[in-house]
C-alpha angles and dihedrals in degrees: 000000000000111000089207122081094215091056102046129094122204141175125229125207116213130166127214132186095228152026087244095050095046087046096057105038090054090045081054104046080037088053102046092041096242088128147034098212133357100203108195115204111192120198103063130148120203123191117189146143121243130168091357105299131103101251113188109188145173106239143162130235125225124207096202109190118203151114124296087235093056087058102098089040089046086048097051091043090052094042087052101050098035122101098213119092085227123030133200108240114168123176117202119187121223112228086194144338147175107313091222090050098048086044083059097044095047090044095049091045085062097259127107108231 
């Protein structure tokens, strides 16, 4: 795994509760460069407890690719556009990847590899 920030990818888990919600938010983190790919996989079921109470809801999952040093900016933007009060953001480091495909993250996301 890169020691340093600037060098490092990572992918970022984020559920929505609809196809509307998951588009624009990745058209807008897509749009602004704060991330490479934003992959949306329907057909999730989350079961938590919040507040108190047992939820059991249809959701969708979003793959979010970018670099580690986007993250704050990535956070504020999500938290900005997401309906929930509190959002699930996950980030996950990459230990190592493809050298082509971190080459293209780093390059959408406005920095050379």
């Amino acid at each position: 795994m890169p020691d340093d920030v600037e060098r490092a990818a990572c992918v970022v888990l984020c559920t929505v509760p609809s196809e509307e919600v998951a588009v624009n938010i990745a058209h807008q983190l897509l749009e602004e460069r704060l991330v490479a790919c934003v992959n949306i996989l329907p057909g999730v079921r989350s079961l938590y407890r919040y507040q108190g109470k047992l939820e059991d809801e249809r959701e969708l999952l979003l793959l979010i690719k970018t670099r580690r040093a986007l993250y704050p900016q990535l956070e504020a933007r999500v938290k900005a556009l997401h309906p929930y009060e509190v959002c699930e953001l996950l980030l996950l480091e990459v230990g190592a990847g493809a050298e082509a495909y971190l080459g293209w993250i780093f390059a959408e996301t406005g920095q050379a590899s």
